[in-house]
Every structure is written in C-alpha cells, then in structure tokens.
N, C-alpha and C positions, 0 to 999 in steps of 0.2 A: 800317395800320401795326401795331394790334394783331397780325394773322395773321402778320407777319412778324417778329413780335419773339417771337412763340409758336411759327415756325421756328427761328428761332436756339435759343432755348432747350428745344426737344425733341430739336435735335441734339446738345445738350452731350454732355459723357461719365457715362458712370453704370458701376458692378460691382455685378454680383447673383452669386446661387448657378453656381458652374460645375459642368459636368457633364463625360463625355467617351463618345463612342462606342465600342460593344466593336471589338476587334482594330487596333486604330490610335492613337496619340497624336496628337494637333494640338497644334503649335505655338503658336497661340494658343486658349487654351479656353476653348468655346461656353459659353453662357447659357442659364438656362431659355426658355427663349419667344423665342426665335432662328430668323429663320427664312432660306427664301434661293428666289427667283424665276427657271427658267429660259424666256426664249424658243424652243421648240420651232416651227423652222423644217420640219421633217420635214411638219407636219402640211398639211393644203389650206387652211387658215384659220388664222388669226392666234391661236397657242395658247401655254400657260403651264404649267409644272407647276411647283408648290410642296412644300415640304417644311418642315413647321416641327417645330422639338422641343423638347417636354413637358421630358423628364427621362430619362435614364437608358433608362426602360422603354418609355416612347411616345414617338409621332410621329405626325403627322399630312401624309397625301400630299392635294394636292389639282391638279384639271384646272380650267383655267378659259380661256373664250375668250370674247368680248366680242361686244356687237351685233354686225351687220355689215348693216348699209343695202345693198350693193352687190350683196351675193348672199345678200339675203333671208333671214339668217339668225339666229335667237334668240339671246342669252345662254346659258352653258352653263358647268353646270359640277359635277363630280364629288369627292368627299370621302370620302377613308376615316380612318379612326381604329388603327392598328396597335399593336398592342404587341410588346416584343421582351425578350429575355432578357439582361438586362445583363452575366449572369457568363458570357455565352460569349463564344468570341474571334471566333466567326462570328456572321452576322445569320439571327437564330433567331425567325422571327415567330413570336408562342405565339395572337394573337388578333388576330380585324380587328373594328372597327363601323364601316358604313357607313352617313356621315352624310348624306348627301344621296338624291334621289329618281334609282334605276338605272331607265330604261326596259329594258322586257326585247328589245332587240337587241342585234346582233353590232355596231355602233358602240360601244355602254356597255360590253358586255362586252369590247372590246380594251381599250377605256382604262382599266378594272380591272385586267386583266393588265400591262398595258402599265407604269402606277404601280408596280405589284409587280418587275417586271423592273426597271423603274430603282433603285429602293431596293435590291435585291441585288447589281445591277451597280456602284453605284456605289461600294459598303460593297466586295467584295471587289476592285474595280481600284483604290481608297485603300488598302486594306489592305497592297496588296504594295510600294507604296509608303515611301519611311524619310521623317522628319519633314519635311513642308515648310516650309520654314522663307525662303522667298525669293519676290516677284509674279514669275509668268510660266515659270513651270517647267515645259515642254511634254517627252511623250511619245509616242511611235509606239506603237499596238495595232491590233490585229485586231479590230475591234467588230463583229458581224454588226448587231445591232439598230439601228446607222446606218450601214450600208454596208459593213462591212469594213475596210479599212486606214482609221484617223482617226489623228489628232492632237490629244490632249488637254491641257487648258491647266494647269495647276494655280498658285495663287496663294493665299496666308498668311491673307491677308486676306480671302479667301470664308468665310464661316463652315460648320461641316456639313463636308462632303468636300472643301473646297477647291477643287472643279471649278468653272473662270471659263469656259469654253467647249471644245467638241466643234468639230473642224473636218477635213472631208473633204479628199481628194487635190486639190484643185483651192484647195485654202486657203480655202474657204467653209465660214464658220461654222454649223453645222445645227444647233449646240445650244447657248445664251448666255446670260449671265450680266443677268437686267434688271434685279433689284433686291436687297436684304437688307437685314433690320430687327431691329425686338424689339418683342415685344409690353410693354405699360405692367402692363397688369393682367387678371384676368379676363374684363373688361367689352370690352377691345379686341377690335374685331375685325377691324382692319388686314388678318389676313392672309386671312380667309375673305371679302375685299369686296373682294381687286384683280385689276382685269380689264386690266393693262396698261396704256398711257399712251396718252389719246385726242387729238387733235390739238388746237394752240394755240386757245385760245376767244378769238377779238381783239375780241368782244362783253361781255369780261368786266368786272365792277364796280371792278377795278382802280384807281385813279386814275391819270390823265395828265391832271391840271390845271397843273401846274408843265412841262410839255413845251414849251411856248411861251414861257413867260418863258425857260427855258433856250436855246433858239434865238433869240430874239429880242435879248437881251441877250449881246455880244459879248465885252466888255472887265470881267466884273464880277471884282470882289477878290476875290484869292483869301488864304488864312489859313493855316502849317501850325501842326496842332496834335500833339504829343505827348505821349506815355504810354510810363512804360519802357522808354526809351532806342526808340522808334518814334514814325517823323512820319506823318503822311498830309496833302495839300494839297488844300481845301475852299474852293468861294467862297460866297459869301455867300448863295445859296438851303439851305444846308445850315445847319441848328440842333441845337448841341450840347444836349444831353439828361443826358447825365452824362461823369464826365470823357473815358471813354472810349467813350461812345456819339454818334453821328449821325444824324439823318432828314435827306430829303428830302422833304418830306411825306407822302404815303401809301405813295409810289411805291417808294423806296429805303431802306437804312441802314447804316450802316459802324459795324464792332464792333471793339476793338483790348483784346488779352488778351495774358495769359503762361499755357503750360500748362504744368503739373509732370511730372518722368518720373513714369511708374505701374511701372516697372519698372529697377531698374540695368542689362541688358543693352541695348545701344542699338538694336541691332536687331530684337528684338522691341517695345521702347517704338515706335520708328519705325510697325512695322507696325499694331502695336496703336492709335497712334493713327488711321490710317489708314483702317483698320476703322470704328471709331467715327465718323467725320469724315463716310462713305460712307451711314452706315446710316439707314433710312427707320424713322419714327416717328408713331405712332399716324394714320392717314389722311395720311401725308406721305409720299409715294414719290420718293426719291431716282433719278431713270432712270439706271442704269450702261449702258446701251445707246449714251448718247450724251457720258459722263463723260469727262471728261481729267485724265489726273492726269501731270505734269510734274516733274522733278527738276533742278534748277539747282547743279551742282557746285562752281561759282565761288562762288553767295551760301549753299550748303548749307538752298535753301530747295525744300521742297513746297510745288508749283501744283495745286490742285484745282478745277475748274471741273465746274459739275452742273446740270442742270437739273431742280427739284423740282416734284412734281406734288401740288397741295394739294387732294383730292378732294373735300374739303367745298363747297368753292367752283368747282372748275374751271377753279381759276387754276397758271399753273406762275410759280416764281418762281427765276432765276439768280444761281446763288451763284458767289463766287470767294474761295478760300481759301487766304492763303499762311502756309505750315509753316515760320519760318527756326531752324533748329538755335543756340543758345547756346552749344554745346557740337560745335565739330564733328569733332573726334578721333574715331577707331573706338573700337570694345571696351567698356567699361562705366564707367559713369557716376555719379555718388554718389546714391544713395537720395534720394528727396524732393525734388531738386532742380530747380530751372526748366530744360524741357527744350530749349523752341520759344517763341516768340514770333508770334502769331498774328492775322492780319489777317484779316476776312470783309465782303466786301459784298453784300447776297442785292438785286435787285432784281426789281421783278415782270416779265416775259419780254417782255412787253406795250411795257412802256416801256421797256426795252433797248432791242427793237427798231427803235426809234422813234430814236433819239441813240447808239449802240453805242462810238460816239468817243468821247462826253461820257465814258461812266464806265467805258470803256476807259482814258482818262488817271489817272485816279483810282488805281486797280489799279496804271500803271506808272511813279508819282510816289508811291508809297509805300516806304517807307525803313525799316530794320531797323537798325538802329546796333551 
C-alpha cells in the first residue's frame, strides 16, 4: 500500500520553471526536465526514442530497446547530449556529447543520424504549424524518413512537439506516443532507465490475500461515504484511512479530491490537467500505448484509465480517474477556483485481474453531485 500511495502522490500536479522551443509556441508550456517516449515501430526490434529537455539550450536524444529473449538479443541503447541556440527561430545544433558507448558500425552510426533527423524534422514540421491548442489534430505530409505520405497526429497534451503518433496510408501507427514524464531532480534518472513496458509479472509481490474473502463473501454491506458533494459505495473489506482516503489492504485504494483551476481559460485548464493526470514520475511509467481517456458530455466528466508500470518492483498497477467539471459552461472561469472534482482508484493489475467486476462497480456507483 505504501508503493501505491507513493503513486498517487507522485502523480499530483506540481509547476516548475517553464521554458519554450525556438520557432513555435506551445499552447501548454514545457518544464525543465520534461520529457516524451516514442515507440518506433519502423525498427526490426522493439525500439524507443526519447527526447528529454534540459532548458532553453539542451536536450537530450536517446535510443533505447530492451532485452529480447526470442531473438537473442542485448539491451541497447544510445544517448547524445545536444545543445541548441535558443535565439534562433530554427533548430540550430551548436554542440553534441555523446553519452553512451557508440560501437564503431553502420548500426550505431544510423541511429546517431537517424536521432539527429528526428530532432530537426520534428522542430521544423511543429514549426509550420499555428498553436495547438486541441488532442487529436491530425495532418497529411510527405515524410520520406517513414515512407512518404503519413499522417501526423498532433495533441496539447504531449509535451515537446506535440506529436501523439505518425501513421502511414494504410492507418498503421509506425511512430507512437508510449510515455511522458518529468524528472524530480538531478538524481532521477527515470528517463535514461526506460526500456518500455515488459509484460504483466503475475509472480509479483503484490498482495491478493483479500481476493477470496472478496469471492467468497456475497452479500457483505456495503457504506456510501462522502466528501464534497461526492459519494462512492464501499463494503466492508474496505477501511477508511482519512476522510477521503480508502484501502483495500495492500491490493487497492480510492482517493476523493477537489482540484483548483491553474488557469481562467477553461480550455487550456482542461488540457493542462490532462497532461499532468497522464505523466510518468520518477521510475513510474504511465503506458499511453494502452491509455483511455473518455469524455462523458452529459456528466461533463474525464474518464482516464492507465496502466502504470512501477520499475522498481515489476509491478503494474491500474488507475481510473474521473475529471467531473463544477463549472461546465465554455470560455473562462474565475481564477483560483475549484475546477473538477476528482475520483481515483489505482489497483494493482494483478488483482484486477482476478475480480475486474468487483471494482469495476466501484468506478460506476460513484457520484459527483
């Protein structure tokens, strides 16, 4: 329960220093130590290119692909260090250091070029672009470097260039969107240690000692509890913790909040929470590969559903997060005030699996008032 209460609480929201990339404004603006994970389907192996950024002047590219038992093949992975010219409106690399060990062949050296190419391709096809400011903003280009005619996705809510996925004529995705985060501090190093999301560990230390009493017991009472102007219905294996906190012993726990706008325009608060809601935090990788996010017009609520990958342990653990608006008029909104009303349940993936029903009901006997 500790590891899942130190999920919750590394996903909160946090503002640091913002920066912005030369030649383009973003709609929502990046952080120092921001960074964003794509899966590179192009490759013969199961491969990643990241992108994280420093400041202003750096950035860091990195290659990374993961064991592979099947066809025999190592860990792997490549890191440069780039600097770039802030006051120009083009991407102007002035310096590279290359942090990792290059073998001297024509493998290493494409995926050096290859890192370089995307950094400039993505800076100037964002560039001509006007403020994204909405998820799911797709465009026709000519891309030679993945085939030619594609279709690029763009969304508010990716940090960096806004590119959520590349997808060829045939509507396959060849370049996707796995993860985004932020680094904590110096010390993290979240993003030079992910190699993608390895499959479910059902050996894991997890508990599922409450899995049987939950089956086994039919008819047990059940409780609703509320927190500002929010119910949620609870039987009796579940123990309140504080007023708006629950466990299920190790396995589960329901959190019930109000969060404030960070902004008067409602639409960027929207998105902006969004962001935040999505993003992977210090050895916690949130997979957007397999993320749903839902909009309910009638309750004016975000549904966020995620599956997190907690590296330290090799446990994933499934969240479900509902966003309901307080406010759900367009246009802008009073400063300071409460924006959403906030429901999360993260359980460990392990024991979802195992009752999917049980706290699937949970989820759709919760009430917003």
């Amino acid at each position: 329960m500790k590891k899942l209460f130190l999920l919750i609480f590394k996903l909160t929201l946090f503002i640091t220093s913002v920066f912005a990339m030369p030649g383009f404004e973003s709609y929502l603006q990046d952080n120092s130590g921001e960074y964003v994970y794509y899966k590179d389907n192009t490759f013969t192996r199961e491969s990643y290119i990241g992108i994280l950024y420093y400041d202003d002047a750096t950035l860091q590219l990195r290659y990374a692909a993961p064991k592979s038992k099947k066809d025999n093949l190592p860990e792997k992975q490549i890191a440069l260090l780039v600097s770039i010219d802030p006051e120009k409106e083009y991407l102007d690399m002035k310096g590279e250091r290359i942090l990792t060990t290059i073998l001297p062949n024509k493998e290493d050296t494409d995926i050096v070029n290859y890192l370089h190419d995307i950094l400039y391709e993505f800076h100037a096809r964002r560039s001509k672009e006007e403020i994204i400011n909405q998820r799911d903003y797709s465009v026709s280009q000519d891309y030679p470097q993945f085939g030619d005619n594609v279709s690029i996705t763009y969304d508010a809510t990716v940090p960096l260039f806004n590119i959520k996925y590349i997808s060829n004529q045939k509507g396959e995705k060849i370049f996707e969107l796995a993860t985004y985060g932020q680094l904590t501090s110096s010390e993290d190093q979240s993003f030079n240690k992910f190699y993608g999301f390895p499959e479910i560990n059902t050996t894991s230390s997890a508990s599922l000692n409450l899995l049987p009493q939950i089956k086994r017991k039919k008819n047990l009472k059940s409780q609703k509890f509320h927190y500002e102007k929010q119910t949620v219905t609870l039987d009796e294996n579940w123990e309140q913790k504080m007023e708006n906190f629950w466990v299920l012993g190790d396995d589960s726990m329901v959190t019930l909040s109000q969060i404030p706008s960070m902004t008067e325009d409602r639409n960027k608060n929207e998105l902006f929470l969004l962001r935040k809601f999505l993003q992977s935090r210090e050895y916690i990788y949130v997979d957007l590969l397999t993320s749903e996010i839902s909009y309910n017009e009638r309750k004016y609520q975000y549904k966020l559903i995620s599956r997190v990958f907690q590296s330290d342990s090799e446990n994933y653990v499934r969240t479900v997060k509902l966003l309901t608006s307080l406010q759900p008029k367009k246009g802008f909104i009073a400063e300071n005030s409460t924006a959403f009303n906030y429901f999360s349940i993260s359980t460990y993936q392990t024991c979802y699996d195992e009752n999917p029903a049980y706290f699937d009901k949970i989820v759709k006997n919760y009430k917003s008032n």
